[in-house]
N, C-alpha and C positions, 0 to 999 in steps of 0.2 A: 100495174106495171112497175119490175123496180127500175131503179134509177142509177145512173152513172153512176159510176166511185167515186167516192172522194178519195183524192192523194197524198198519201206522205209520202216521207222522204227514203227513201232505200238506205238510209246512212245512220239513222239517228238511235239504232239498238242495236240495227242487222251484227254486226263485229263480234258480238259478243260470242257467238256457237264459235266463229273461228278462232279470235283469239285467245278462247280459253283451250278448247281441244288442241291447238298446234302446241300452246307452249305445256301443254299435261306428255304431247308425244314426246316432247325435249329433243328436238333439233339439237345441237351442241355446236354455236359457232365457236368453241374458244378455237379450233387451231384454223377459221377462216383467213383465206389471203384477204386483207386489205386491197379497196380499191386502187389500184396502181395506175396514177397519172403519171407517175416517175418512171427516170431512166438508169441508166447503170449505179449498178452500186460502186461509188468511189471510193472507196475503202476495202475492196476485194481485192486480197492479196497483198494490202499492206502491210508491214511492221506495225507496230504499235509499242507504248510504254503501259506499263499499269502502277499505283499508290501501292499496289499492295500483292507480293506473288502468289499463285497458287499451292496449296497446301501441296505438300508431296505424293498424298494418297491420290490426290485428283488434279493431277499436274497440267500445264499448258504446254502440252508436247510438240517442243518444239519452237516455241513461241508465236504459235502461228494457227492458234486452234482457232481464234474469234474471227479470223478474217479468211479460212482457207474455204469456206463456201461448201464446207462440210456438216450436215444439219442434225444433231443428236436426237435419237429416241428418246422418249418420255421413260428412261429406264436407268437407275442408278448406276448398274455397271456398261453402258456405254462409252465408251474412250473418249468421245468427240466432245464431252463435258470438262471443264473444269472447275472445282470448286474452292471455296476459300470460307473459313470460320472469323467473320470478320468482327472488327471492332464496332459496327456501325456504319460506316459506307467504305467505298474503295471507288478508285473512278481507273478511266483508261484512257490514252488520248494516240491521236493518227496525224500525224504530220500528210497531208495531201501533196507536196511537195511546191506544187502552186496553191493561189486562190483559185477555188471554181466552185459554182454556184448550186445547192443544193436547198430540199427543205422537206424533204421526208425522211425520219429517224426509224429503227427498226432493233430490236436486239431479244434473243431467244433466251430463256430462266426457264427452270426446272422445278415445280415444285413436287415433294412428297413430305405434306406435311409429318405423316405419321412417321418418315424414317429423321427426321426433325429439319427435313428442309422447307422453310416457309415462302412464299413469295415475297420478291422485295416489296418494300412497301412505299417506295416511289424510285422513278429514275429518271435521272432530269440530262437533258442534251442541250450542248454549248458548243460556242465555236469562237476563234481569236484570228485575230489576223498573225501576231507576234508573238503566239505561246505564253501571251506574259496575262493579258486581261483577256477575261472571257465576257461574252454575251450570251444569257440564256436563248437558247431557242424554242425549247419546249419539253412536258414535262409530263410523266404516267405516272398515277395510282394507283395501287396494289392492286393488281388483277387476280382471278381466280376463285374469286367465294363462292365455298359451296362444292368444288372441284375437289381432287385431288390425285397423285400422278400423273399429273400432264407435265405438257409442253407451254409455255406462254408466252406473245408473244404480245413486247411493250413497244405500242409506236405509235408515233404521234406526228404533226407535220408543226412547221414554223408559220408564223401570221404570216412571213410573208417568204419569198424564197430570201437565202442569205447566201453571203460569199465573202469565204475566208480558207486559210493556209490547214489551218489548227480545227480539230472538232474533239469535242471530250465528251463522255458517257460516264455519268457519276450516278452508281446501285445504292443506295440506302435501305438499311434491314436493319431487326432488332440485334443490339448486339450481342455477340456470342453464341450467334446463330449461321449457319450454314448456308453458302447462299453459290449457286451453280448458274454459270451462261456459256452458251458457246459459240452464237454469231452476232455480228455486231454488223448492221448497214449504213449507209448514209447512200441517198440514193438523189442521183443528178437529177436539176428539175427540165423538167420538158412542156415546152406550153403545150396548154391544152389545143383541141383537134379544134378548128375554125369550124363555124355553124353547126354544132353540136348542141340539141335541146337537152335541155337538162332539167327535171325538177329544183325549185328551188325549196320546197318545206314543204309540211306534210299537218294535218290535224291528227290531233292525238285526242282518243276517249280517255277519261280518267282514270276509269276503271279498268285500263290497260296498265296502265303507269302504277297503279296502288299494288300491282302485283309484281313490280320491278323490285328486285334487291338492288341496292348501293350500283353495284357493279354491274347490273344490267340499264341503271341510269346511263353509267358514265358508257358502256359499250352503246347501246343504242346511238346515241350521241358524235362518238365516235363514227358509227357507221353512217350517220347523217353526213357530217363534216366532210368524212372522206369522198364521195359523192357530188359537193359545192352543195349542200343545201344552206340557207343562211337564215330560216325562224323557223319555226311550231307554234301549231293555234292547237291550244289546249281547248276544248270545242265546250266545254262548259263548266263550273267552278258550284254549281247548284242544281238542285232539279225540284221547282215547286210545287211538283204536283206528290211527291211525297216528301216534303219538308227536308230533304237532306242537303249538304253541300262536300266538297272533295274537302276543306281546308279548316280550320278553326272559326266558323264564323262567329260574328256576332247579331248579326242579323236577327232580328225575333224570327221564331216560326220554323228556324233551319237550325239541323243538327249535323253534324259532323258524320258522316259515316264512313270516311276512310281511313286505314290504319294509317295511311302516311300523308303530310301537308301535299298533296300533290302542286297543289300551285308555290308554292314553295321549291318545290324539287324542279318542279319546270323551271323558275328561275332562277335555282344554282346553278343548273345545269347549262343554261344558254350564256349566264356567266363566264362559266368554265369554259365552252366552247364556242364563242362568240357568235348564238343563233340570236336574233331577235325573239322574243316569245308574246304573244297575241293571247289576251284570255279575255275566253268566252266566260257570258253571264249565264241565266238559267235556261235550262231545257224544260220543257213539259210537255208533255205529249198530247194535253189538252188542247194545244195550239193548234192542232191536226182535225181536230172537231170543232173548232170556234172559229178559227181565223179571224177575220175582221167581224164575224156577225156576233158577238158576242161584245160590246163596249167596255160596259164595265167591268167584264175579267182582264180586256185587253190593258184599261186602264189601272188596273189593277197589279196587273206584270208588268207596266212600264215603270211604277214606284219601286215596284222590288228591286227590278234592275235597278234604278238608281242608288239603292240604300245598299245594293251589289259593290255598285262602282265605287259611294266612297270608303265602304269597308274595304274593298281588295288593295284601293290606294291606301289609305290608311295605314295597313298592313305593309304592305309590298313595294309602294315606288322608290324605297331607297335599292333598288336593282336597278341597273342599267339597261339590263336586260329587259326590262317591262317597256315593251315598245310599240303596245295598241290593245284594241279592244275587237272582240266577236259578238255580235249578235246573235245567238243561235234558233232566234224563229229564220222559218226557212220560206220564201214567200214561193210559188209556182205560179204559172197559164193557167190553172181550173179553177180557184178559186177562189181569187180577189176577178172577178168577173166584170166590174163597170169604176165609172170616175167615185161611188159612196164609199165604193171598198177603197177603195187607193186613196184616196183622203185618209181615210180612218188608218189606212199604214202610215201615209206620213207625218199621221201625229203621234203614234207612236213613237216611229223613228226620235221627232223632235223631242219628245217628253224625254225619251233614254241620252238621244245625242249632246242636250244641253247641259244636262248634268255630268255628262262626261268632259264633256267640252272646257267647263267650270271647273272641274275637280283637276282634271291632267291636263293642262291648254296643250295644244299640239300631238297629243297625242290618237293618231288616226283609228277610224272605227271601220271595221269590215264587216258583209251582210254575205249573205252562200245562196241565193234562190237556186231554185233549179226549175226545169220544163218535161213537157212529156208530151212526144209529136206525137199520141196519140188521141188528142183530142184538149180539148179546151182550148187558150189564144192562139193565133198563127202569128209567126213572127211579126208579121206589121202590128198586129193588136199586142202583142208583146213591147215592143217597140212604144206605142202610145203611151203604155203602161208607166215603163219608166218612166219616158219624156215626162209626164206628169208626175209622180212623186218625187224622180230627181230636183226636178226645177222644187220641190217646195222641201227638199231635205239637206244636211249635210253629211252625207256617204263620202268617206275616202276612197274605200275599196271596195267593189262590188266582184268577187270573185263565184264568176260564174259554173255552176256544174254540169261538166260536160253530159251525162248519164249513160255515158255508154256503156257501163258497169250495169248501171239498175235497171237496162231492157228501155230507158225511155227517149234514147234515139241510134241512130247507128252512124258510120264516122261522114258517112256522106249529108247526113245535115247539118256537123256544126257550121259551116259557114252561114249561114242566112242567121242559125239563134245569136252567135257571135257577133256577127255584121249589126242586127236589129239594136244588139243593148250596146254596143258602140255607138253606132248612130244616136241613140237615146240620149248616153252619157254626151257626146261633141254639144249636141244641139241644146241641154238643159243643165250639164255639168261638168264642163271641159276638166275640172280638179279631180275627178273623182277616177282612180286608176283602177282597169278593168284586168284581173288578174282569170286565168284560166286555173277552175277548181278541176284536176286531172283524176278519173274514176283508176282506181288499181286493182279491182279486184270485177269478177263477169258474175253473173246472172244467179248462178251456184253458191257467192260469196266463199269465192276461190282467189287464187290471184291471177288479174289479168296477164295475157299473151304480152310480154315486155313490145312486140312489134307492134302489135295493135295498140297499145299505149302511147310509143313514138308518133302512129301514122295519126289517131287523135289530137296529140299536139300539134303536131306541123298541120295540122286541118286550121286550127284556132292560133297557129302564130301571127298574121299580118295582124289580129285583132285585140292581144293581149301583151302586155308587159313585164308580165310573172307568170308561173307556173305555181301553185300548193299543189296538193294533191289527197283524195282521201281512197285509202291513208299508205303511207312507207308505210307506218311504223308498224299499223294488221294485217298490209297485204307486199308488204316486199322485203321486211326487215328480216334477217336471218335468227335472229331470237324468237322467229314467230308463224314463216314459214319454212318451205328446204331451200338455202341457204341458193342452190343454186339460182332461182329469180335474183338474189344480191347480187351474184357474182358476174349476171348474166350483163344486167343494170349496169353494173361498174365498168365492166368490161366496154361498153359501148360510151362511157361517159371519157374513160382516160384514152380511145381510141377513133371516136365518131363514128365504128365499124358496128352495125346489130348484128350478131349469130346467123346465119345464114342456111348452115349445114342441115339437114335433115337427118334424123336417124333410123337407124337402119331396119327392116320391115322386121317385125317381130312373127318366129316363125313356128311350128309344128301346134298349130292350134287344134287341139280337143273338143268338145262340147259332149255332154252325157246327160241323160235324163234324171234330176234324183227322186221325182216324184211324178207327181199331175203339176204342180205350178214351178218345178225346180230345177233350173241347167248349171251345171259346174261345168267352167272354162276353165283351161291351160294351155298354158303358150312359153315360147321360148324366149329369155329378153331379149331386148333390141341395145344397143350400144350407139354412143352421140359424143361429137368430138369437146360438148361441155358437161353432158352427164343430160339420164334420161328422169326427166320428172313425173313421167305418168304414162295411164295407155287409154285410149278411147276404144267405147265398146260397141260396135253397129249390129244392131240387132235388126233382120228384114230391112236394111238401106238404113234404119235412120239410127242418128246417134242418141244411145239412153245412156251413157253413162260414161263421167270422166275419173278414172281413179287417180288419188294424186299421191302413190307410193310406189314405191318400186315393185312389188308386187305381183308373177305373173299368172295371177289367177283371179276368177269372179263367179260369187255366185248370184245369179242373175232367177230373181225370187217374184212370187204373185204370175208367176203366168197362167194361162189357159189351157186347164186341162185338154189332153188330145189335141193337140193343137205342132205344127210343123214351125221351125222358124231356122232362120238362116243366119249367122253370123260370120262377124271379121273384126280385126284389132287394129288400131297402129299407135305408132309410141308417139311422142312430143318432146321434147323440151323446153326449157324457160320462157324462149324467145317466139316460142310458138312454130315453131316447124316440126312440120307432120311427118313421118314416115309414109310411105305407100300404105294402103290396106293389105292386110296378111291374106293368105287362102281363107277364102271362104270355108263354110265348113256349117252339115245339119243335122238336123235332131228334132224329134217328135217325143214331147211329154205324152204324160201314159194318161189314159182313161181316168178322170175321177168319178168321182160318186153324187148324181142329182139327189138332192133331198127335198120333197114337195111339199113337204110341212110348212109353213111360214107361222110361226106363233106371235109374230111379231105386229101382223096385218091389222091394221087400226088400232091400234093398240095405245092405251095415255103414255106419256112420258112425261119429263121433269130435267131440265137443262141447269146449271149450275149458273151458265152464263147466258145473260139473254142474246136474242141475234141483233145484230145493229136493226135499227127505224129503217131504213133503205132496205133493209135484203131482209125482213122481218118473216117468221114461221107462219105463215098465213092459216090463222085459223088453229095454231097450236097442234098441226098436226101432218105437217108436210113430210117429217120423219117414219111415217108408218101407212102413206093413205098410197102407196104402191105407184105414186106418178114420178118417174123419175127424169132431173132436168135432161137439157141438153147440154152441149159447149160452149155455151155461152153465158154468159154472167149475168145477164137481164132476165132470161128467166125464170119466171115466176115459181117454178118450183123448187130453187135457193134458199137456201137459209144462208147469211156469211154474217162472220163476226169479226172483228180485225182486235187480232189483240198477239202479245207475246206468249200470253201466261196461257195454261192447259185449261180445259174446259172439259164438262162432262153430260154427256144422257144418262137418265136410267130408265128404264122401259117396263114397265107393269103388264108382263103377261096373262095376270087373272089366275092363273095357278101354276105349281109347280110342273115343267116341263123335262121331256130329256130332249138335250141341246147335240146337235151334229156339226152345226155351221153358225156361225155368227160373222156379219161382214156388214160393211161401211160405204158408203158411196161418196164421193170429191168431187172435186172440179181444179182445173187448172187453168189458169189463164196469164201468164207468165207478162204480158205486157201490161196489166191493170196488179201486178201484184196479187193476184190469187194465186195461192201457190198449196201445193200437197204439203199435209204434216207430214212432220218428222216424222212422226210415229202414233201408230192407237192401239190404245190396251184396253181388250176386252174381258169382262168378270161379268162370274154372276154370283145370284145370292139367294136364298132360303126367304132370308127376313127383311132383307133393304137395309140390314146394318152389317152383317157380317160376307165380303166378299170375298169369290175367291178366285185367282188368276185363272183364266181360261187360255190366254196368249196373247203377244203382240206381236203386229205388224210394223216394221221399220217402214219408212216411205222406199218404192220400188221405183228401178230401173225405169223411168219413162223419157219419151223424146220432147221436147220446148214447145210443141204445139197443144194446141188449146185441145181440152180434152176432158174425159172423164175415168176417175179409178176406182175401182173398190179393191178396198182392203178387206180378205178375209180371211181366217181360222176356219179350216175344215176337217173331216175325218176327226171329231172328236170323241173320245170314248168317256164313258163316266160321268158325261158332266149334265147336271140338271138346276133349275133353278126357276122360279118364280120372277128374281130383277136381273137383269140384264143393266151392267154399266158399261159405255163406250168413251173413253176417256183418249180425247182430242190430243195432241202435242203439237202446236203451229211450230213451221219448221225458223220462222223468225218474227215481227213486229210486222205481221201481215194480213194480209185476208186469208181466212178459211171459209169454205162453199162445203154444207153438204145438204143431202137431199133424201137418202133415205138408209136406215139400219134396220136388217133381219137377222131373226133368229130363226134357224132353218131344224126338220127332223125329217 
């Protein structure tokens, strides 16, 4: 019989498909509205002075171009511009006539570089009571790299709101250079909206950040700020299990593999924009196979970490910004199982926490467990857990993960997990602050429903005193998805009001047969009073598919030859409101072709990757002996492997065959983390050296319940071959099930 799953973490690679695929589609937040907590702009309509006039070809018609609330295109000969060939800077200044209080700065520049207008390269905002001394307020760095022909827009807010008569906007460029603005803000403060949840910071992967230019540091950052977030937990600075780290270490054993210091950039960055920044020590993924049963490895990553913490001090505490520490083993309910294991974590803890303790005094260390009400402790044994290594640790922060992202609870259990590690923390470590880690992204590794984000925190508010979240920065950052989740975000944070509207039923839906397994849909779009970010696909009542483009077509692949099905659409937006479902609407794929040949049938094979000891090929043969599982993951006719990286069969049919069909069998099990690959690429070969593409299958259309798929290539012409390779693609850092592959004639 096999055995439960063991658990990781849904967090600790999953990011990676998305946030590289979103930032390769290039979203473009440059001309994004900033979060607006603010109120009128008090300088609409003003007079103003300027150091320096505008050139006469590109005049200030008027004297009244920067403040008439008239917004220029990104285009040289628009009017609404005025330009100046400046010495180096110029500045401008607005008499407000009274004091009155403000602290969000705003003003639009023009670049094209190639007509030789470059972006300023900073512009700094000030305000005086008596026109005579100024007080900086705050201050932007040349935005734009990488761009060119836009619009830009440089804003920044004051530390704190200010209030004064006089406010000045001072452009600095190279001089002798051409430099175009034409509105200028200053916009009234308005407090924020009472009991309004708000993230307060977010974990960043490293290898998100190593891919940031200059100006997508400071923008990101920015988009933090403006939101109220106040740190980033850089979630790890090494990874031991293949010797690398983000930063220059010195560390024996670890090499540097990213092009940029990233822990260094994190704590420019939090410099600059007054976040606190938390850095984590090593990741390994080995942690996920050993946990506490493994001593001497465990003891073994506790020295590293130390020799972590005093290199990264060493290095880095002269930042103010360095304001704690992460531990990134992730503990769970399945297994640390009894009081052996739970000792054996809090010696851990103690071996990392002392030398931290030693090295930075005061400075707090945080831990991320998470749980999965699918089995292993229930809250009270949860509850025990802590009580017991709290009471023999020193944890500042225990910021707990909610899972509602990773499938491993839904919003109606966090009270009890929440209530249990409070109680834990009161009764063995009143110091240690229980911060709520907020999922952003669902099941798909999408971004979560902004609403359903909300109703999760307000679940775990009475129990928690912060809010992180994983992650803003892969799943709500507009440099990384569609900008509308930011704006949606923002929008609720400067007004305490979530989006509410539903969008409109999307209409004149199609369906067509293109094959035996293939329907092409089309439909009409739906329109949303924030903008439509997707359309859900229901196929026979259940939902398979969410697209997250605008988009209004699908082709909906691997179906069942001769087979009837029925479909309906409806759009979304940000905040997660549905539209109604569209007309239904059906279709019958056509007749395919049974082929009774199986060459495949018992047949040896050779796996690249062995299957895990738990879900093992029983007998070396479970791929070819014609027993196929069920839906279920116990199963003895499973094979699973959990891994990121691709893997492969090759199957020895005994002689050379002509091939018609080649196809794959799966499993899904979406609450243990078995999940369908991405994708499988089948080949064959003559000789078992030389392959040649036969086809692949992308992962298909299926609905969240536990289930079985095969992927197949049919209707093949020409192809023949002796090996047969099947080559896996897991769609992340997860379990893969399969059970059996034919080659069919």
């Amino acid at each position: 019989m096999k055995t439960e799953l063991w658990l990781r973490s849904a967090r600790v690679q999953l990011v990676k498909v998305l946030c590289l695929t979103m930032i390769v589609v290039g979203f473009n937040p440059l001309g994004l509205e900033r979060a607006d907590a603010a109120g009128a702009n008090l300088i609409a309509g003003k007079s103003y002075t300027s150091s320096m006039a505008a050139n006469a070809s590109y005049p200030d018609s008027g004297g009244a171009e920067l403040t008439d609330g008239i917004t220029a295109a990104p285009l040289l000969a628009d009017a609404a511009w005025q330009g100046r060939l400046t010495p180096g800077s110029y500045s401008f200044t607005v008499d407000l006539g009274t004091a009155q209080t403000f602290q969000r700065f705003e003003a639009g520049f023009f670049k094209y570089a190639g007509g030789g207008i470059p972006a300023p390269t900073s512009v700094e905002y000030s305000y005086s009571a008596d026109n005579a001394v100024y007080q900086p307020a705050c201050s932007v760095g040349q935005q734009g790299a990488g761009n060119d022909i836009v619009r830009l827009t440089y804003s920044c807010d004051s530390a704190a709101p200010a209030t004064a008569r006089y406010v000045k906007m001072t452009v600095s460029g190279t001089p002798g250079s051409w430099s175009f603005v034409d509105e200028w803000k200053v916009l009234e403060e308005v407090p924020a909206p009472a009991n309004v949840l708000k993230l307060n910071g977010s974990f960043l992967q490293p290898e998100l950040g190593d891919q940031w230019s200059n100006t997508q540091w400071e923008d990101e950052f920015q988009y933090m700020k403006d939101v109220g977030m106040d740190h980033l937990i850089l979630q790890w600075s090494a990874n031991t299990e293949f010797g690398t780290a983000v930063y220059p270490t010195t560390v024996s054993g670890l090499t540097q593999e990213t092009s940029q210091d990233v822990v260094a950039k994190a704590l420019q960055m939090g410099e600059e924009y007054g976040l606190d920044i938390y850095i984590g020590l090593q990741l390994n993924h080995e942690w996920f196979a050993n946990y506490t049963n493994n001593v001497a490895w465990l003891d073994e990553e506790a020295g590293i970490a130390g020799e972590l913490i005093e290199d990264l001090w060493n290095q880095y505490s002269s930042y103010d910004s360095f304001k704690g520490w992460y531990l990134s083993f992730e503990v769970d309910n399945w297994n640390l199982p009894d009081a052996t294991s739970w000792q054996r974590m809090a010696d851990f803890y103690n071996d990392v926490t002392t030398v931290a303790h030693t090295v930075s005094p005061g400075l707090p260390i945080m831990i991320s467990p998470f749980y999965n009400v699918s089995g292993g402790l229930n809250p009270s044994g949860w509850q025990t857990m802590w009580n017991y290594i709290l009471s023999l640790t020193d944890i500042d922060i225990l910021a707990l993960q909610d899972g509602i992202g990773a499938g491993h609870a839904a919003t109606s259990d966090l009270a009890s997990w929440f209530a249990a590690t409070k109680n834990a923390i009161t009764a063995s470590s009143p110091g240690t602050a229980l911060w709520a880690d907020t999922e952003t992204f669902n099941m798909d590794f999408r971004p979560m429903d902004m609403r359903l984000m909300l109703d999760n925190m307000l679940a775990v508010e009475p129990y928690v005193s912060h809010y992180t979240s994983f992650s803003f920065n892969h799943y709500m950052s507009p440099q990384t998805v569609n900008p509308l989740y930011y704006e949606t975000y923002a929008d609720y944070v400067a007004t305490g009001i979530m989006d509410s509207s539903a969008p409109t039923i999307p209409s004149g839906l199609t369906a067509t047969a293109a094959d035996s397994m293939t329907v092409n849909l089309n439909w009409s779009s739906s329109t949303d009073n924030t903008g439509v970010v997707g359309y859900q696909i229901y196929r026979n009542g259940e939902l398979v598919h969410a697209s997250y483009i605008a988009a209004v077509n699908f082709v909906d692949k691997q179906l069942t030859p001769g087979t009837s099905y029925t479909y309906a659409v409806r759009a979304f937006d940000a905040a997660g409101n549905l539209s109604a479902l569209s007309s239904a609407v059906s279709v019958a794929t056509t007749a395919g072709t049974t082929y009774p040949n199986i060459w495949s049938a018992g047949k040896s094979y050779t796996s690249s990757m062995p299957a895990d000891a738990a879900y093992p090929d029983t007998g070396g043969t479970e791929l070819t002996n014609g027993a196929y599982g069920s839906a279920s993951y116990v199963d003895g006719a499973w094979q699973g492997r959990n891994s990121a990286s691709s893997y492969s069969f090759v199957i020895d049919l005994g002689q050379v065959r002509t091939i018609s069909e080649l196809n794959a069998n799966f499993l899904q099990v979406k609450s243990v983390y078995v999940l369908l690959p991405k994708e499988v690429r089948f080949s064959v070969s003559i000789d078992n050296i030389n392959f040649t593409n036969a086809g692949t299958v992308e992962k298909p259309a299926v609905s969240s319940s536990d289930q079985t798929k095969t992927y197949r290539v049919t209707g093949l012409s020409g192809v023949s071959g002796r090996y047969i390779k099947v080559e896996v693609v897991p769609a992340s850092s997860a379990w893969t099930f399969i059970d059996e592959i034919q080659a069919r004639s």
